[in-house]
C-alpha positions as CSV (number, residue, x, y, z in Angstrom):
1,X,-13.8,-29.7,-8.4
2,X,-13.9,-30.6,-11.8
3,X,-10.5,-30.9,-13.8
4,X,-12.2,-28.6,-16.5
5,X,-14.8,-25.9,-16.6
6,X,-16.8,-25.2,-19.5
7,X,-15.7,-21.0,-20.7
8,X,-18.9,-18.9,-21.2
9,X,-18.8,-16.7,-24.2
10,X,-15.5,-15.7,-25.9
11,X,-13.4,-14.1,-23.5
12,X,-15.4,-14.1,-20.9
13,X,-15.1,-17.4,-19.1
14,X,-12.5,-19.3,-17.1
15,X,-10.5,-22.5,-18.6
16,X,-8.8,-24.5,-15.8
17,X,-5.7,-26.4,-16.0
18,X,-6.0,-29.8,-17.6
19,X,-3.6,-30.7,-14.7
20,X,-6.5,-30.4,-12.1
21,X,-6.1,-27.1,-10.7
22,X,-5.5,-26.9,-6.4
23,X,-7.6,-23.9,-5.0
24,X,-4.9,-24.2,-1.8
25,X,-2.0,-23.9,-4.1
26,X,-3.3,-20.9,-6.3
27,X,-4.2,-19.5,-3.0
28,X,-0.7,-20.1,-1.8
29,X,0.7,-18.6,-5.2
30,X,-1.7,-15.8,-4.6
31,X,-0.6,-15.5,-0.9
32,X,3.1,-15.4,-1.6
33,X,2.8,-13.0,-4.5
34,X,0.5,-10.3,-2.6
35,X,3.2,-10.9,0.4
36,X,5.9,-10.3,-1.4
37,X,4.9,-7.0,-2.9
38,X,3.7,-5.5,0.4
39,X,7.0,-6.8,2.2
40,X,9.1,-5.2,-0.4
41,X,7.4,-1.9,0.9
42,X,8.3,-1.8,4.1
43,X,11.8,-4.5,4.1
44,X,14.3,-1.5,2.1
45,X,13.5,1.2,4.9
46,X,16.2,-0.4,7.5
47,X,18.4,-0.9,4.8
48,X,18.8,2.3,3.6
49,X,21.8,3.4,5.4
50,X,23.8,0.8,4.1
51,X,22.3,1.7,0.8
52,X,23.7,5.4,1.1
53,X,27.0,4.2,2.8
54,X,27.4,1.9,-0.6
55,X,26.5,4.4,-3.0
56,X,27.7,7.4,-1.4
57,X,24.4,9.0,-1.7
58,X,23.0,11.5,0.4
59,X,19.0,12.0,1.4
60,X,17.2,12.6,-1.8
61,X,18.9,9.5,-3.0
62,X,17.7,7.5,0.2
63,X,13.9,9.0,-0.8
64,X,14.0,7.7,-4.2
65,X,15.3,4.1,-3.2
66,X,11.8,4.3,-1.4
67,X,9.5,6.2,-3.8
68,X,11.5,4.9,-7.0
69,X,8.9,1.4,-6.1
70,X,6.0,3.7,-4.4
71,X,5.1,5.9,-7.3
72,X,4.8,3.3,-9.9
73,X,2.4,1.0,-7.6
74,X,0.5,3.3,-6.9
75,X,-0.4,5.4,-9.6
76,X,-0.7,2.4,-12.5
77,X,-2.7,0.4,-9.8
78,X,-5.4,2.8,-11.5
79,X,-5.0,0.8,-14.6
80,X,-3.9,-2.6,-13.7
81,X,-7.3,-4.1,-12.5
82,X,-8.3,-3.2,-16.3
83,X,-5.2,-4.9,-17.5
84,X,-5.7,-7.9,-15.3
85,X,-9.2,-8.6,-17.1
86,X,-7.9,-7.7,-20.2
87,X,-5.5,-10.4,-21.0
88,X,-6.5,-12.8,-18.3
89,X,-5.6,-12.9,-14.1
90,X,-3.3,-15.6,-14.3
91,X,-1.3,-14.3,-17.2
92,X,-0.8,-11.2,-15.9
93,X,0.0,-12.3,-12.4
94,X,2.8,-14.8,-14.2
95,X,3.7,-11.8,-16.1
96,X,4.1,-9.8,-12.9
97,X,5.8,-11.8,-10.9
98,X,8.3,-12.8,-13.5
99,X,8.8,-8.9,-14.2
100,X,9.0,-8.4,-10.3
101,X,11.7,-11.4,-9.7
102,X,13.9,-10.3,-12.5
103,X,13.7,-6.6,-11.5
104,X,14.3,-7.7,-8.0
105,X,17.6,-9.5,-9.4
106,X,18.5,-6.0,-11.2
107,X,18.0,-4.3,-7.6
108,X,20.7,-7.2,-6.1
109,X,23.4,-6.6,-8.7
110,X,22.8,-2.6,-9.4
111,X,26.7,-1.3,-9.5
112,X,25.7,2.3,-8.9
113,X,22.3,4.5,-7.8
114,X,21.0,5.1,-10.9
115,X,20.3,1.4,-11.9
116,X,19.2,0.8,-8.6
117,X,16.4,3.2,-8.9
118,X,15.5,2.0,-12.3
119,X,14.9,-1.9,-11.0
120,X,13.1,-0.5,-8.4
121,X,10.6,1.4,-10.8
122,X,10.4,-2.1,-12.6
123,X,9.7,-3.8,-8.9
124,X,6.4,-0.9,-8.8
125,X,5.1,-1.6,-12.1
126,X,5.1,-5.6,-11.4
127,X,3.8,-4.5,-8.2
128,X,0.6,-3.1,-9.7
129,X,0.3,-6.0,-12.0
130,X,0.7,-8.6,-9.4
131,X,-2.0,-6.8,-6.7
132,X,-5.0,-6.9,-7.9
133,X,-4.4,-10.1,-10.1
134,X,-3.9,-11.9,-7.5
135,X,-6.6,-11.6,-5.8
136,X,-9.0,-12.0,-9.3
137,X,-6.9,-15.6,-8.7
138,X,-8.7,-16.2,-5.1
139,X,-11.8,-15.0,-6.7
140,X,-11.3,-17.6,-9.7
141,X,-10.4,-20.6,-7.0
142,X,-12.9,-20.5,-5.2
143,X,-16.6,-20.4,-6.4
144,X,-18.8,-20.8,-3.2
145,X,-19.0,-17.5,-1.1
146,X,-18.0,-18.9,2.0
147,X,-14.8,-20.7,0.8
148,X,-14.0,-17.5,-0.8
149,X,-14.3,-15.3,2.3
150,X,-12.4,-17.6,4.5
151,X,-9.3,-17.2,1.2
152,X,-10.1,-13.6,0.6
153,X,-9.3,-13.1,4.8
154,X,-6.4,-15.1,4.5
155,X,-4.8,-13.4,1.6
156,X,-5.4,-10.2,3.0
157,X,-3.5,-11.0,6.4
158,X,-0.6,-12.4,4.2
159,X,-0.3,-8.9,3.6
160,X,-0.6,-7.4,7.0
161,X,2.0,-10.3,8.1
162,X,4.6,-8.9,5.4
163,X,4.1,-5.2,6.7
164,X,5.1,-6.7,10.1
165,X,8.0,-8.7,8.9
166,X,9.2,-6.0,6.8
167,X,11.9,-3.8,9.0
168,X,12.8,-6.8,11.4
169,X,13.6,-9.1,7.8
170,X,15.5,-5.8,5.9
171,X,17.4,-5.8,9.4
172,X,18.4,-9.4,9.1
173,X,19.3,-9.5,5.9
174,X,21.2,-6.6,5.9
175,X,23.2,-7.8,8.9
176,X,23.8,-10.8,7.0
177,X,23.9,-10.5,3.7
178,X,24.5,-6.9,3.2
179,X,22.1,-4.7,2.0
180,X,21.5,-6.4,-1.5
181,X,20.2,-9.7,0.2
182,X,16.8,-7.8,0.4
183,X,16.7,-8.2,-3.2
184,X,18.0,-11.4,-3.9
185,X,15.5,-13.3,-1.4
186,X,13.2,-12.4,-4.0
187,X,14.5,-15.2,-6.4
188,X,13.2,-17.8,-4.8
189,X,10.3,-16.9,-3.6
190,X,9.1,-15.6,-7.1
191,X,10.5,-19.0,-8.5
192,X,7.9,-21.1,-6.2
193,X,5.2,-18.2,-7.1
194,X,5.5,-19.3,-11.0
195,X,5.7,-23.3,-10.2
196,X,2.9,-22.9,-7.9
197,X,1.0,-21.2,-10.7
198,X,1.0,-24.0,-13.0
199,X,-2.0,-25.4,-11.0
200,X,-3.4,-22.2,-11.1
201,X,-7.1,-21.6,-13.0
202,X,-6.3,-20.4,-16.8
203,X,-8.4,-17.4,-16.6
204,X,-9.9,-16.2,-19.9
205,X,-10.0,-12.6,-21.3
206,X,-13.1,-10.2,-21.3
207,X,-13.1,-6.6,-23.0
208,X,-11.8,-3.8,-20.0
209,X,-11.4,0.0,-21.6
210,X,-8.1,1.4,-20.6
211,X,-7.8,5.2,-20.0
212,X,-3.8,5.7,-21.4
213,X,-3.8,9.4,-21.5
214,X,-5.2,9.5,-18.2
215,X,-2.5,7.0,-17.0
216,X,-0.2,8.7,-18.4
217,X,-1.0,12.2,-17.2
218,X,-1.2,11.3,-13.6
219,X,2.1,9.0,-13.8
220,X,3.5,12.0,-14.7
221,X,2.4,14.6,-12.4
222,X,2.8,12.5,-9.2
223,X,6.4,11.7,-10.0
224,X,7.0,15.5,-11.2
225,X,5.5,16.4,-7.7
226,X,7.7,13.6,-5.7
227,X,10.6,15.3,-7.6
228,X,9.7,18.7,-6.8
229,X,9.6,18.2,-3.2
230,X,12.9,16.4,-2.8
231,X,15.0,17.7,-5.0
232,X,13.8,21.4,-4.5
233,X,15.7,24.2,-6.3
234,X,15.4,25.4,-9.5
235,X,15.1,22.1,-11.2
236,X,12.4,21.6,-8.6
237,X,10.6,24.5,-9.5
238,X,10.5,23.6,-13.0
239,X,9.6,20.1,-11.8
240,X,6.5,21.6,-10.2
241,X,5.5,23.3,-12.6
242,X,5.1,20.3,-14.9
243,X,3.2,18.5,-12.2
244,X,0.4,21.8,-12.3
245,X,0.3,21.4,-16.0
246,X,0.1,17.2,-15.7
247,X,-2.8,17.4,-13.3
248,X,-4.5,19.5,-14.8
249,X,-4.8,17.9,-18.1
250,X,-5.2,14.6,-16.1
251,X,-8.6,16.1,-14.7
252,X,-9.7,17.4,-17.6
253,X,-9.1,14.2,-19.6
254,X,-10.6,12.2,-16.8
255,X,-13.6,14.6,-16.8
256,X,-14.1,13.8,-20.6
257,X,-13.3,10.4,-21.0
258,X,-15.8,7.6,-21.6
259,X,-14.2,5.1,-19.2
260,X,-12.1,7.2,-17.2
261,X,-9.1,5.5,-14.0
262,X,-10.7,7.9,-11.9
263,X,-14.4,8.6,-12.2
264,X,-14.4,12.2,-10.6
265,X,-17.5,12.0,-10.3
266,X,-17.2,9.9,-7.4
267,X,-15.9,12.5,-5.2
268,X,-18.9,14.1,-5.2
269,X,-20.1,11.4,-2.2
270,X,-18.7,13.1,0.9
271,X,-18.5,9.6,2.2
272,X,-16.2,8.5,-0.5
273,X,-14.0,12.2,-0.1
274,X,-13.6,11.6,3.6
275,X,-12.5,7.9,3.3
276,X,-10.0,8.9,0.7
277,X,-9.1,11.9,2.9
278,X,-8.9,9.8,6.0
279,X,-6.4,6.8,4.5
280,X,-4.2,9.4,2.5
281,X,-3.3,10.6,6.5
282,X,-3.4,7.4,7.8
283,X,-0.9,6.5,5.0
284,X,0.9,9.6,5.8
285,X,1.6,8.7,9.4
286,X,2.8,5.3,9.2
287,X,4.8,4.8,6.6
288,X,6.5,8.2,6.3
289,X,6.9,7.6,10.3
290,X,8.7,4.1,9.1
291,X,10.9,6.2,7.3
292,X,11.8,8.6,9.5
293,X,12.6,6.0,12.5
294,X,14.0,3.6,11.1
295,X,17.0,6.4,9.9
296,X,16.5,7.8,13.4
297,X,17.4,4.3,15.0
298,X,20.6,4.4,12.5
299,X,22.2,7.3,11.7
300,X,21.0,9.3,14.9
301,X,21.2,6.5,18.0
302,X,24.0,4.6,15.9
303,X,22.0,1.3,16.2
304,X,22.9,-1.6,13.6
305,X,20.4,-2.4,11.0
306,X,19.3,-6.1,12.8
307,X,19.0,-4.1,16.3
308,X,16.5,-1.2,14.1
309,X,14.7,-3.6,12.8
310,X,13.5,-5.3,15.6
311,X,12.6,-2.3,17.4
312,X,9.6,-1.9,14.9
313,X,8.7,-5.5,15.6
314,X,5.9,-4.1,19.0
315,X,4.7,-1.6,16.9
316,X,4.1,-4.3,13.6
317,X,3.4,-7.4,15.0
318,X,-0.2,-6.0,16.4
319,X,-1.5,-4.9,13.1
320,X,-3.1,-8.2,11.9
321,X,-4.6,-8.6,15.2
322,X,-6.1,-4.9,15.3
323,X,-7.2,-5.4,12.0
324,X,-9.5,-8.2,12.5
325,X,-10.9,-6.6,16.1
326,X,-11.6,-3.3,13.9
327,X,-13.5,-5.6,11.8
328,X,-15.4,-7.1,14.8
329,X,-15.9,-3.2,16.2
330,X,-17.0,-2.4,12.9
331,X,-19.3,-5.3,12.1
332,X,-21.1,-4.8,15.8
333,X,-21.0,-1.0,15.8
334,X,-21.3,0.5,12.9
335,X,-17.7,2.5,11.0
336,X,-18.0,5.7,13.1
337,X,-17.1,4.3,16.9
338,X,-13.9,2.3,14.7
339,X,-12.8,5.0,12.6
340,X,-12.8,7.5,15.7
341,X,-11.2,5.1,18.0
342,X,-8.3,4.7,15.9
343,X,-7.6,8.3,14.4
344,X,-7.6,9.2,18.4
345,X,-5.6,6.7,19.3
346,X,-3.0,7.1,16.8
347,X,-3.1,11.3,17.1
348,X,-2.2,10.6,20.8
349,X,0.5,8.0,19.6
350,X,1.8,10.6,17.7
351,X,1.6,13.6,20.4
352,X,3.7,11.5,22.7
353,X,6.4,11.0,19.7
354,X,7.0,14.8,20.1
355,X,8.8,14.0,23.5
356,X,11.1,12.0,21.7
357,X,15.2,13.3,21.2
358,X,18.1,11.9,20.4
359,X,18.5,10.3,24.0
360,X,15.4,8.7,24.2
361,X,16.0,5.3,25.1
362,X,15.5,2.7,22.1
363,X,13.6,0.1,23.8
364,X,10.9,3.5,25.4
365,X,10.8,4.6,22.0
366,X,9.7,1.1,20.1
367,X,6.8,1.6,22.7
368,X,6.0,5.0,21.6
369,X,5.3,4.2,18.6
370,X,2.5,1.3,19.4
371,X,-0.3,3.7,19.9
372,X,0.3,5.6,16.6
373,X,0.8,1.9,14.7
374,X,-2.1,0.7,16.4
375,X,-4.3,3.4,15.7
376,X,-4.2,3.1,11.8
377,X,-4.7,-0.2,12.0
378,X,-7.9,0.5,13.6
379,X,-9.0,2.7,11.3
380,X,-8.1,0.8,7.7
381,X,-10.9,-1.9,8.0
382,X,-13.9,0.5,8.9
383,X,-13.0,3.3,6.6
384,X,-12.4,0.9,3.9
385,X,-16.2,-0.4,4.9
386,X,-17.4,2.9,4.4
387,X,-16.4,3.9,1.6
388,X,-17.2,0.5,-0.5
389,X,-21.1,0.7,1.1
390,X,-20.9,4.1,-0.1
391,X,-20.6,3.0,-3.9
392,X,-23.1,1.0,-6.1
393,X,-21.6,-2.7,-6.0
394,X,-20.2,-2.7,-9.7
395,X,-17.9,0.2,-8.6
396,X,-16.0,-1.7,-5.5
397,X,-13.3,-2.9,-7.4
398,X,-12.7,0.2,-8.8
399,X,-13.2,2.3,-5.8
400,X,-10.9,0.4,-3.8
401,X,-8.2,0.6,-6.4
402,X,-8.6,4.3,-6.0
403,X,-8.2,4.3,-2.1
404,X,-4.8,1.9,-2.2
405,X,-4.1,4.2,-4.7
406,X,-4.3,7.5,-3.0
407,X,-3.0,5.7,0.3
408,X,0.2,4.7,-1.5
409,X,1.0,8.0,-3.0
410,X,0.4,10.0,0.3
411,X,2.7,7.8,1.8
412,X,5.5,8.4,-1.1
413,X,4.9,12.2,-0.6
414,X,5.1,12.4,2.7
415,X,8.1,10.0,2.6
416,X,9.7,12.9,0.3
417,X,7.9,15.9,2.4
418,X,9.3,14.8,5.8
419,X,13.0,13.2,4.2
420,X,13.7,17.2,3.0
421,X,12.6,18.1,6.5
422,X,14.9,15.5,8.3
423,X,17.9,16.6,6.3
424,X,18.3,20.0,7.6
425,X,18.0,19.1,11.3
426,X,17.3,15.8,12.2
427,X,15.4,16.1,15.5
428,X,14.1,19.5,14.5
429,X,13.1,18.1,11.3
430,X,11.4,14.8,12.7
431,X,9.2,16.6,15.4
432,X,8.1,18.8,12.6
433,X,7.1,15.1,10.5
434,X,5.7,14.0,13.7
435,X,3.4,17.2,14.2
436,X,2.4,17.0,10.8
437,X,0.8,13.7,10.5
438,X,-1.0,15.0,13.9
439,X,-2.5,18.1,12.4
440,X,-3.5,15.9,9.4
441,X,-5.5,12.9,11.5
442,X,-6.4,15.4,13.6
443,X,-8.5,17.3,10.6
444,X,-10.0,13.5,9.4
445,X,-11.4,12.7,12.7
446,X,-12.6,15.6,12.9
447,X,-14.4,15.1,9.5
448,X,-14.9,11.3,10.1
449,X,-17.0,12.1,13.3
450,X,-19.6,14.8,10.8
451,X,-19.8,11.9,8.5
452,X,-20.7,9.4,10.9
453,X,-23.0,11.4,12.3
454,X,-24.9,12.0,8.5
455,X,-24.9,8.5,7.9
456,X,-26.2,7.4,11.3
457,X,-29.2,9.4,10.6
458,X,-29.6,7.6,7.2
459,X,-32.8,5.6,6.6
460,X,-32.1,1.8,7.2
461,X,-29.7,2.3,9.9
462,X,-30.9,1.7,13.4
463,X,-29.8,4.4,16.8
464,X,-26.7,5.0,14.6
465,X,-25.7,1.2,13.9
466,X,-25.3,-0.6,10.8
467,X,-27.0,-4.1,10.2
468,X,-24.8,-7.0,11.7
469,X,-23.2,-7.5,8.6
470,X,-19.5,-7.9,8.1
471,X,-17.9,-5.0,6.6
472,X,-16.2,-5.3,2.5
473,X,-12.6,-5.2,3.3
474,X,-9.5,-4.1,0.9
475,X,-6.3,-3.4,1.6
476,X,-3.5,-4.7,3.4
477,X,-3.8,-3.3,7.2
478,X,-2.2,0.0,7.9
């Protein structure tokens, strides 16, 4: 590759490095960044009871350790993609990573609750910077299609490795290092990220309209909602109301805007509604069932945090696997045999978790919980496959920041729907969570199997199968 590249128009080309930029290095920087913000999703769960022992906090304060980072990612990941072009990938993925490494620090050394939440809202607005940044770095690296799809694949199962290594590393580190090593792993890691980076293609800067009230207004009403539900009372009533009053002007701003975060006019494609529908409950189920576990294995078996951790290792270590054989099921059958498979599979998983009670055995109940964790990895790749051949090619980008979007706010929510269910019964409380998710995947397959059937009967597609083609994939896994 040549050690400089000629920039197209102002602010719209790329500039590399004068130091000979390394596509396996900004991969690598792009690899470690995207891992770092999906591990940080899953590595606090197992911690959390240490966290509450430290702090003296009871549930809602557990919840917001979790959603405090959730909310933030999720809803500016609207936005971010827009930011990312705006002032450059690189720049904004140093930017990121610094914000994320030095809020990450904050988390470490937080003396009380309160600050620990706020680091961990900074760690969730990095988080959105750093996501889709880094992989405009993978697109920048590598030019030729297939170089790119063989980076794009790896990047992506850096993600789904993170997931997996998420409650078996917060139970390590925890046993180790006390809770607060979760965070300060970070330093190094984000330290390599940024020295890594100098090889890194200097990407240039190309006009991208931001929707701010729009932002703003839907910022706003999911964290007013996620308050609502787990602080409840009166100040969650009023908290409720200003969510009503936040979503609704963010729909009527995103109705009238030029270049809206959320095109509603998207949701007119039942394809699109059912694959938004469908990863909401997937999101649901796993990540809220995460939650509810790994406090299970703690507070309700007495387990330690190292011993917790591990027990999610069957159900976690599978995912990149299941990912790519969805891909293959996908790719040979069409998204409907896929999509139906896993949402089965993972309602059963979850059917069988309603036989679980406090004396379940640990070691029985790690293997309960493989069908469920297996099912929504089955489903992720195919539904994200339908929904991006659902849109016009200069909306994927943006259509799949609205799926991870809406996949990482239904898990916050149900993280704070099933944590106020837990606390006034824990058994009682978790069947409840359990049954939930059910009911929910249960209603998406239920609508996955009408869709498949509409789109089998599309012209173009033959007995019900899509060409041979491999499917677009976003997302990290479960």
């Amino acid at each position: 590759m040549s050690t400089k590249q000629t920039a197209g128009p102002a602010g719209t080309g790329t500039e590399l490095h004068p130091g000979r930029p390394s596509p396996a290095l900004t991969l690598t920087a792009a690899l470690l960044g995207f891992g770092l913000i999906c591990l940080d999703a899953s590595v606090v769960n197992v911690a959390l009871p240490a966290i509450g022992d430290s702090f003296g906090s009871g549930m809602s304060g557990l919840q917001w350790v979790v959603d405090a980072y959730t909310l933030p990612f999720a809803a500016l990941m609207l936005s971010t993609g827009a930011f990312s072009d705006r002032v450059g990938a690189s720049r904004a993925y140093a930017l990121g990573t610094a914000v994320f490494t030095l809020a990450s620090v904050a988390c470490g050394l937080a003396p009380n609750l309160p600050v620990l939440l706020g680091a961990r809202a900074a760690q969730g607005v990095a988080a959105a910077v750093v996501l889709p940044a880094s992989l405009a770095l993978v697109r920048q690296a590598y030019p030729d299609t297939a170089g790119r799809a063989r980076a794009v694949a790896a990047w992506a199962a850096g993600g789904s490795v993170a997931v997996a290594l998420g409650p078996v590393a917060g139970g390590a580190l925890t046993t180790a290092l006390d809770w607060r090593g979760i965070f300060f792993v970070n330093l190094p890691v984000g330290l390599l990220i940024l020295a890594l980076l100098r090889r890194a293609p200097r990407s240039g800067r190309r006009p991208a309209p931001l929707d701010v009230p729009g932002q703003v207004t839907a910022v706003l009403a999911l964290t007013s909602l996620a308050f609502a539900v787990i602080e409840g009372g009166t100040v969650g009533w009023a908290a409720l109301g200003v969510a009503v009053v936040s979503g609704a002007a963010f729909l009527r701003i995103e109705a009238r805007h030029p270049h809206p975060v959320v095109p509603l006019a998207l949701f007119r494609n039942r394809t699109v509604t059912a694959a938004v529908a469908t990863g909401a409950a997937i999101s649901v189920a796993f990540y809220s069932m995460v939650f509810v576990f790994s406090l299970f294995f703690q507070q309700v078996q007495g387990l330690s945090a190292l011993h917790a951790g591990l027990l999610f290792l069957p159900m976690t270590g599978l995912i990149a696997v299941t990912n790519v054989i969805a891909g293959k099921l996908a790719s040979r059958h069409g998204t409907r045999l896929p999509m139906l498979l896993g949402q089965g599979l993972a309602v059963a998983g979850l059917l069988l978790l309603l036989c679980v009670d406090a004396g379940t055995p640990p070691g029985l109940l790690a293997v309960l919980l493989v069908p469920m964790a297996l099912g929504c990895a089955l489903t992720v790749p195919p539904l994200t496959a339908a929904m991006m051949d659902a849109v016009p090619a200069e909306r994927a980008g943006l259509t799949a920041g609205i799926l991870n979007a809406a996949r990482q706010v239904s898990g916050a929510l149900g993280i704070a729907v099933f944590g106020a269910l837990i606390s006034d019964g824990f058994v009682t409380g978790m069947r409840l969570s359990v049954g939930i998710s059910a009911a929910l995947l249960a209603v998406t397959f239920v609508l996955s199997f009408r869709l498949a059937d509409r789109a089998a009967s599309r012209p173009g597609t033959r007995c019900g199968r899509r060409s041979r083609r491999s499917p677009r994939r976003a997302g990290t896994g479960s």
